[in-house]
C-alpha positions in Angstrom: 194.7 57.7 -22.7 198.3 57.6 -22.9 200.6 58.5 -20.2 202.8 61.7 -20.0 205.8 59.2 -20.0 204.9 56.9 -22.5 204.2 60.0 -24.8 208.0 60.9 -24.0 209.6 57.3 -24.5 207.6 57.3 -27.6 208.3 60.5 -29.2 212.2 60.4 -28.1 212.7 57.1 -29.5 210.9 58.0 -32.7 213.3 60.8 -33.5 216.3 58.9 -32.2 217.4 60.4 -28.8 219.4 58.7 -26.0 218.9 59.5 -22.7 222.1 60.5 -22.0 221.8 63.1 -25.6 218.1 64.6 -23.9 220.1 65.0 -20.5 223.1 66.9 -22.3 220.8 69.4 -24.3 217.9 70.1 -22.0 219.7 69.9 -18.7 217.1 68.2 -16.7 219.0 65.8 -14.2 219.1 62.2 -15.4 217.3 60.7 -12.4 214.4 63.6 -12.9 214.1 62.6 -17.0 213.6 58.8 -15.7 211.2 60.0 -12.6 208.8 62.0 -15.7 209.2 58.6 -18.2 208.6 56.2 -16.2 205.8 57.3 -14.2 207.7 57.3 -10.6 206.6 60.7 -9.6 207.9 60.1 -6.3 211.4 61.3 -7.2 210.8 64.4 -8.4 211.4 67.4 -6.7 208.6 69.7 -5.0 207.6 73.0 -6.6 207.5 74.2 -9.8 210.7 72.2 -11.4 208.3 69.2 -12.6 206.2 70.9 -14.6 209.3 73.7 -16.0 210.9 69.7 -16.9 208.5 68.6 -18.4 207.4 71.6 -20.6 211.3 71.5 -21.7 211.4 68.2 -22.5 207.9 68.5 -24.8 210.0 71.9 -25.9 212.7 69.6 -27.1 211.4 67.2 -28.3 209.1 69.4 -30.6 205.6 68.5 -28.6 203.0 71.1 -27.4 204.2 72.0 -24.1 200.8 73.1 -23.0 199.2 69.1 -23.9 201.7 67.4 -22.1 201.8 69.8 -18.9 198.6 69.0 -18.4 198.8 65.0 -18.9 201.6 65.3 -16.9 199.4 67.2 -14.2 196.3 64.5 -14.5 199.4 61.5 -14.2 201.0 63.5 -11.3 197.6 63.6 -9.4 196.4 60.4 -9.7 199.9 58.9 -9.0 199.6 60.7 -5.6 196.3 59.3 -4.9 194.8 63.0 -5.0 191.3 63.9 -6.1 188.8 66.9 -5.5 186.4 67.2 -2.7 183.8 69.2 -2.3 184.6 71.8 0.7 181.5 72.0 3.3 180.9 74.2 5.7 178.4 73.5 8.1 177.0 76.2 10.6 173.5 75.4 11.0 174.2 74.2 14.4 176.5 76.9 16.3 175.1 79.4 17.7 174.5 82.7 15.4 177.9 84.6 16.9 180.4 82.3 16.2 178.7 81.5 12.5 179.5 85.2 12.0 182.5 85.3 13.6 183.8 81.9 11.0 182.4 83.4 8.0 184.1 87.0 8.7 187.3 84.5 9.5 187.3 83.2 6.0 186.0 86.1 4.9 189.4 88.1 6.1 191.8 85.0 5.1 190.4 84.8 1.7 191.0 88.3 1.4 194.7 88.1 2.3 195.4 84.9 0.1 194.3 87.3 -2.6 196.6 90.3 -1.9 199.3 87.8 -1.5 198.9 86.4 -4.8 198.4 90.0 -6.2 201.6 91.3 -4.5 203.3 88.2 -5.8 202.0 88.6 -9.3 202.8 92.2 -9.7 206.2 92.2 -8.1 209.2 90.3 -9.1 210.2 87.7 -6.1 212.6 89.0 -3.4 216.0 87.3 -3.1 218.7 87.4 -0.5 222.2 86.1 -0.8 225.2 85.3 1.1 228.5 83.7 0.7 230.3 80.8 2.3 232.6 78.2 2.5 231.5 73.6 2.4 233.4 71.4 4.1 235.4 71.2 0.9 236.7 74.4 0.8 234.4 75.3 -2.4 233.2 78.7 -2.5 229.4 78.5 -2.2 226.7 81.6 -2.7 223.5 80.4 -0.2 220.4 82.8 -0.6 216.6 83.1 0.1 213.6 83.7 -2.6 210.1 82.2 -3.2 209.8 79.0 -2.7 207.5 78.6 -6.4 209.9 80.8 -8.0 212.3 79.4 -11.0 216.4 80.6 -10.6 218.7 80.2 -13.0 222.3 81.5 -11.9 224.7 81.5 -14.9 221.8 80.2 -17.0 222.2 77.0 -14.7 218.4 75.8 -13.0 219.4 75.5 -9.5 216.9 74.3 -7.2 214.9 76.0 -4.2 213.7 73.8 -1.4 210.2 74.1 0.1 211.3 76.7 2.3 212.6 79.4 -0.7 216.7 78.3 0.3 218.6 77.6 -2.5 223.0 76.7 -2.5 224.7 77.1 -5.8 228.9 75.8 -5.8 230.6 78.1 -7.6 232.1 76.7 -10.9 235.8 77.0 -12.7 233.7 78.0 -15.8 231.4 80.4 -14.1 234.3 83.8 -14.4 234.2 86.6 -12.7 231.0 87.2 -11.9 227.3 85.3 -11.1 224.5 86.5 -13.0 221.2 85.5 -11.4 217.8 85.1 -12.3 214.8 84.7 -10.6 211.3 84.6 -12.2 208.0 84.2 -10.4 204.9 82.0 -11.3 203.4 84.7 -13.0 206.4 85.4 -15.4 207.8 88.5 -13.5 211.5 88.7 -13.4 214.3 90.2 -11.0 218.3 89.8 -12.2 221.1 90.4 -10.1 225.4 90.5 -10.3 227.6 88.7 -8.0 230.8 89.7 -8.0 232.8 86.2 -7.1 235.2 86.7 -4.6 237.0 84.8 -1.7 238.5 81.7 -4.2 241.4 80.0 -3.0 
């Protein structure tokens, strides 16, 4: 079975694309596009910006989105040496207490992972902001969200390290005024206005 990238190559130089004319129109960052079509998983970036690249670039280039996310997945796994095992849990020789006491453990964490992912997929991710200066002088707005979330600040995908932190340089085209975006896994949404201040 063919490879997420060599479905790309293919399909791209079928219709005609240069690199350089898929970089322009999709906005994924050049080193990204050649990370996804050549197989070299290793440069892209944590979280969910693989998979929102490569469902633009199937987008794009008129593919189902939904196929080639999950090649891309299967490629992505296997490229990081990853498979499934078989989770075992063996009690049969502890005492009867602390069996108990292990299952009720799991028991209680399972419990919380689910009204974490609940909270998470009924409310819209949280995100802080604040602004400062690099050692430029370029106004920059710094902020906070979830780490799996997707932002797009004046329609621009700006990336959130593993840790939900995210810095975004403010532009000469940008205006007056930020308009942020932030969407969760589950496709819930939270906008906000920054009034840009503090230029030189």
């Amino acid at each position: 079975m063919k490879k997420a990238g060599e479905v790309f190559i293919e399909e791209r130089k079928k219709k005609g694309f240069f690199l350089e004319e898929v970089i322009k129109k999709t906005k994924i960052p050049k080193s990204f596009l050649l990370a996804i079509e050549s197989g070299n998983y290793s440069k892209l970036p944590g979280g969910p910006y693989p998979d929102l690249y490569v469902r633009r670039y199937a987008r794009f280039l008129g593919l189902s989105e939904k196929k080639l996310a999950a090649i891309f997945r299967r490629d992505y796994l296997e490229f990081h040496g990853e498979t499934k095992k078989p989770l075992l849990l063996k009690i049969g020789f502890v005492p009867q207490w602390r069996a108990i006491f292990g299952v009720g453990t799991v028991v209680l964490i399972f419990a919380g992972y689910l009204f974490y992912q609940y909270f998470n997929f009924v409310y819209p991710p949280k995100i802080k902001t604040e602004w400062s200066k690099n050692s430029s002088g370029d106004l920059v707005l710094e902020g906070k969200t979830d780490s799996r979330a997707t932002l797009l600040i004046n329609d621009r995908l700006v990336e959130i390290d593993q840790k939900g932190n995210f810095s975004y340089r403010i532009r000469e085209d940008d205006g007056d005024k930020l308009y942020l975006s932030v969407e969760s896994p589950s496709g819930k949404t939270r906008t906000m206005v920054k009034e840009i201040d503090g230029r030189n």
